[in-house]
Structure formats: structure tokens, C-alpha cells
C-alpha positions as CSV (number, residue, x, y, z in Angstrom):
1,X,75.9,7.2,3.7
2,X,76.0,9.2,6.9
3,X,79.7,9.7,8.1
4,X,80.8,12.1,10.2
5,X,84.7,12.8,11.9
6,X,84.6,13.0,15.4
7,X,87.6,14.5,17.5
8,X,88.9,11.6,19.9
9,X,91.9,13.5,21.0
10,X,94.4,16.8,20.0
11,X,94.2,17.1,16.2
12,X,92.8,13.0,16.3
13,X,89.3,11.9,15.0
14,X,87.7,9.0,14.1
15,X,85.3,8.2,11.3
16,X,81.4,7.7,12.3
17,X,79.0,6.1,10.3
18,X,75.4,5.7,10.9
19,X,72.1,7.4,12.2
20,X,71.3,8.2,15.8
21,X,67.3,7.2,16.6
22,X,66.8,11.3,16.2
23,X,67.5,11.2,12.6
24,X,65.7,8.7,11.1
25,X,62.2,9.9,10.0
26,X,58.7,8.1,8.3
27,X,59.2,8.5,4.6
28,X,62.7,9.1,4.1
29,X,64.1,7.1,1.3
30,X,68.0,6.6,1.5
31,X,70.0,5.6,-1.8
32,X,72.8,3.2,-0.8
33,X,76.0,3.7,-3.0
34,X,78.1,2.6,-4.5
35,X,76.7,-0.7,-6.5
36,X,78.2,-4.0,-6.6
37,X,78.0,-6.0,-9.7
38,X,77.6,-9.6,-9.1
39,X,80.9,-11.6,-10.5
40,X,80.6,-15.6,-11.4
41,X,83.4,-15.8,-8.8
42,X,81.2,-13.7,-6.3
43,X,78.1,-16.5,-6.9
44,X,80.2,-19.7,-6.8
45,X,82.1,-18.6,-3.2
46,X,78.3,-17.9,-1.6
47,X,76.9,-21.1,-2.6
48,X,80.3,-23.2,-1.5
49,X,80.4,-21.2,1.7
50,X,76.2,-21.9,2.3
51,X,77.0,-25.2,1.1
52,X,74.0,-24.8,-1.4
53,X,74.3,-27.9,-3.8
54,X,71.6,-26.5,-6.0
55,X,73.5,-26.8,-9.7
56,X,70.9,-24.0,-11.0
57,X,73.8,-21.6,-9.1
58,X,77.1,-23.3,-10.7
59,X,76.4,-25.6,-13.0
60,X,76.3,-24.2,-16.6
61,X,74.9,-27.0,-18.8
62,X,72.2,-27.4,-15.8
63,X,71.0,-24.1,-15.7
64,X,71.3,-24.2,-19.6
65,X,68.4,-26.7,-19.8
66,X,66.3,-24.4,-17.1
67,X,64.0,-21.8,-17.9
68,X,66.3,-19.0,-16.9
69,X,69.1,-20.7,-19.6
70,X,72.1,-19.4,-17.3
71,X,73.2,-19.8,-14.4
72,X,71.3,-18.0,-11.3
73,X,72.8,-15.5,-8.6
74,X,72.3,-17.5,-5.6
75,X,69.3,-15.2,-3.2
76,X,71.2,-15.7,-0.1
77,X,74.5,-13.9,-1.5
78,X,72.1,-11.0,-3.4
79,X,70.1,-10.8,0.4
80,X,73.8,-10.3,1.5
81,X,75.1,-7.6,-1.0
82,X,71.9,-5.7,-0.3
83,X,71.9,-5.8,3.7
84,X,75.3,-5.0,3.4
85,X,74.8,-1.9,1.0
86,X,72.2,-0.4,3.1
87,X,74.3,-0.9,6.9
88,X,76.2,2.6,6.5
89,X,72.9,4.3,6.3
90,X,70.3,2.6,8.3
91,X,71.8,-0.1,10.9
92,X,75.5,0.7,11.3
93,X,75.0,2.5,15.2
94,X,72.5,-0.7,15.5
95,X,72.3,-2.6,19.0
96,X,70.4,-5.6,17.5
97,X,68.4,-6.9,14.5
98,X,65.1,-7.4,15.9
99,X,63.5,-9.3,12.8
100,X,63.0,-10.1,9.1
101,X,59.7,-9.5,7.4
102,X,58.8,-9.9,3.9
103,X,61.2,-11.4,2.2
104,X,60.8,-11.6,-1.9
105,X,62.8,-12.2,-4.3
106,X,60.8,-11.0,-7.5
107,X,63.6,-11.1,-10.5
108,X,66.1,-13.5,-11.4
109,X,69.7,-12.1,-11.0
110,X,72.6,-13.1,-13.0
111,X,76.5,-13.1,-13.2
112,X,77.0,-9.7,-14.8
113,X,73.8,-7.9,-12.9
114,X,74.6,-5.0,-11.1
115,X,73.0,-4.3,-7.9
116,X,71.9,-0.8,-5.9
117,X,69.5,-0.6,-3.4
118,X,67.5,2.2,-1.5
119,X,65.9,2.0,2.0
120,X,62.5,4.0,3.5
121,X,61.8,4.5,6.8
122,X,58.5,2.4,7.9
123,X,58.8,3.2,12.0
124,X,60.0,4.9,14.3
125,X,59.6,4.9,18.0
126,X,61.2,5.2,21.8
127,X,61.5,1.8,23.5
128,X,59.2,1.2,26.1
129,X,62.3,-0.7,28.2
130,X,65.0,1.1,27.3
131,X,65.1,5.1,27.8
132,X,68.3,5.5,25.5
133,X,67.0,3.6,22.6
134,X,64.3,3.0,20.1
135,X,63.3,0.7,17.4
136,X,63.6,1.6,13.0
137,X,61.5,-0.1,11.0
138,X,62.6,0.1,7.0
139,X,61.7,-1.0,4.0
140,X,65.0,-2.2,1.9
141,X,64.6,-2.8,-2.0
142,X,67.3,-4.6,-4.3
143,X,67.6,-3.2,-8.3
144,X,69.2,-4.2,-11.0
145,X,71.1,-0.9,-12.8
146,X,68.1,-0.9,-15.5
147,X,65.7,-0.7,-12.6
148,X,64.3,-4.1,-12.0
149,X,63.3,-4.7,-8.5
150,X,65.0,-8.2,-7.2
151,X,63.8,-8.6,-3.6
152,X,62.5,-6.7,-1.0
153,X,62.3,-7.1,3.0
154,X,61.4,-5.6,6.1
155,X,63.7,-4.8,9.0
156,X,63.4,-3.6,12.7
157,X,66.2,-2.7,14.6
158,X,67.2,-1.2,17.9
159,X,69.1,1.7,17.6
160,X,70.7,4.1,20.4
161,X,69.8,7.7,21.0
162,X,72.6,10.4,20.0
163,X,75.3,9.6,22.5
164,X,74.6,6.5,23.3
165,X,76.1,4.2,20.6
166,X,79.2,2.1,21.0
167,X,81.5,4.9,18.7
168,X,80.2,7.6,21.0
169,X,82.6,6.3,23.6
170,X,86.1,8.1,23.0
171,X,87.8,5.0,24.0
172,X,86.4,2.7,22.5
């Protein structure tokens, strides 16, 4: 996680997370931390909230009789956790999400799992239309704690040049 204290007034500052355009390079790999393990209650809010009727997610003696014998983490809420995990490091000075590539959800993930996640840098480049920004592409990967790869996707955002993010505004 990239956090930095910026002075916003006489002994004042303000916490800054997030990478400028300038320090993202091709082939950097950032560990997000901490983890998050996955509760029942965690699952059961996500597919309410989605209103995902699918009884594989909630439904015990359903999801008994499937091939996974449990109940399934919903991939919308693990997507979540791991997008989420990897915004401190990659996207928090973001102007925009510019699109989702390669979605895949390769394991199974279950109440109890913990999650980490690790992003690498794909792209990087200026924008053609705007001088002050440039577009990240990354790579982000979902584990479980033993090592299992759950998902992966690609990302490209836009992301400002040093000094030109929202936080670099003192009054903001």
C-alpha cells in the first residue's frame, strides 16, 4: 500500500494513498495486504444484496447434494474483496475505470477461505487527449492462503500525473 502524509496546513497533514502515472512501471508486482477471510455472514449479505437466488450460495442441503458438497462463496462478492484489496495500491488516485478484461474464476471459494491478492503492471502509457494523465493496465490475481489461484482479471484505468489527482488539491 502506497500512503504518504502530506502537510495541508501548520503542523496539519492528510493521509495519501495511491500511485501517481510516474510510479507505476511494466513488471512490477504489488502484494495487497492485509487478507480477508470470507465469513458465511460475508456470502449470504452479497447474494441478498445482488439479489442472486442461486441456493448453491445459501442453501446448505442444496449445495450438499452439489459436487462442491458446501455451500459456494458467491464470485461477485470474492471479485469485490479482490478489487477492493488491490485499490490502495493500483487505482486509489484513479480518474476512471476504463474496462474489464479477462475475467476467470478458476477455484471454488468457501466460507472459511481466506483471500490475498497481488497485482502486476501490464501498461503503461501518456494519454493521447489528456496531457495530465495516462492509462495502467494490471493484471490482478485472487489466492486462497495455501496458494490457489481463484480468479483473475484485467484492468485499465486512467490515472493523473503527480499533482494532478483530486488529494493533490489542499482544499479539497
Amino acid at each position: 500500500m502506497v500512503a504518504e502524509a502530506k502537510e495541508v496546513g501548520a503542523n496539519r497533514y492528510r493521509e495519501s494513498y495511491g500511485r501517481y502515472l510516474e510510479d507505476f512501471k511494466v513488471g512490477d508486482i504489488y502484494e495487497h495486504r492485509p487478507g480477508r477471510t470470507i465469513s458465511e455472514t460475508d456470502n449470504t449479505w452479497s447474494t441478498l444484496l445482488t439479489m442472486n437466488q442461486h441456493p448453491l450460495h445459501f442453501d446448505h442441503e442444496y449445495a450438499a447434494k452439489s459436487e462442491f458438497g458446501k455451500p459456494l462463496v458467491n464470485s461477485c462478492l470474492a471479485l469485490s474483496v479482490v478489487v477492493g484489496m488491490s485499490v490502495s495500491d493500483t487505482s486509489q488516485k484513479a480518474i476512471a475505470n476504463l474496462g474489464w478484461d479477462k475475467v476467470r474464476m478458476s477455484a471454488p471459494l468457501f466460507h472459511g477461505d481466506t483471500l490475498y491478492a497481488e497485482s502486476e503492471v501490464l501498461s503503461v502509457r501518456e494519454s493521447k487527449s489528456r496531457p495530465t494523465q495516462g492509462v495502467v493496465t494490471i493484471k490482478t490475481t485472487g489466492k486462497k492462503a495455501d496458494g490457489t489461484e481463484v480468479m483473475s482479471f484485467e484492468r485499465a484505468m486512467l490515472i493523473p500525473k503527480r499533482g494532478h489527482a483530486v488529494d493533490d488539491r489542499a482544499n479539497y
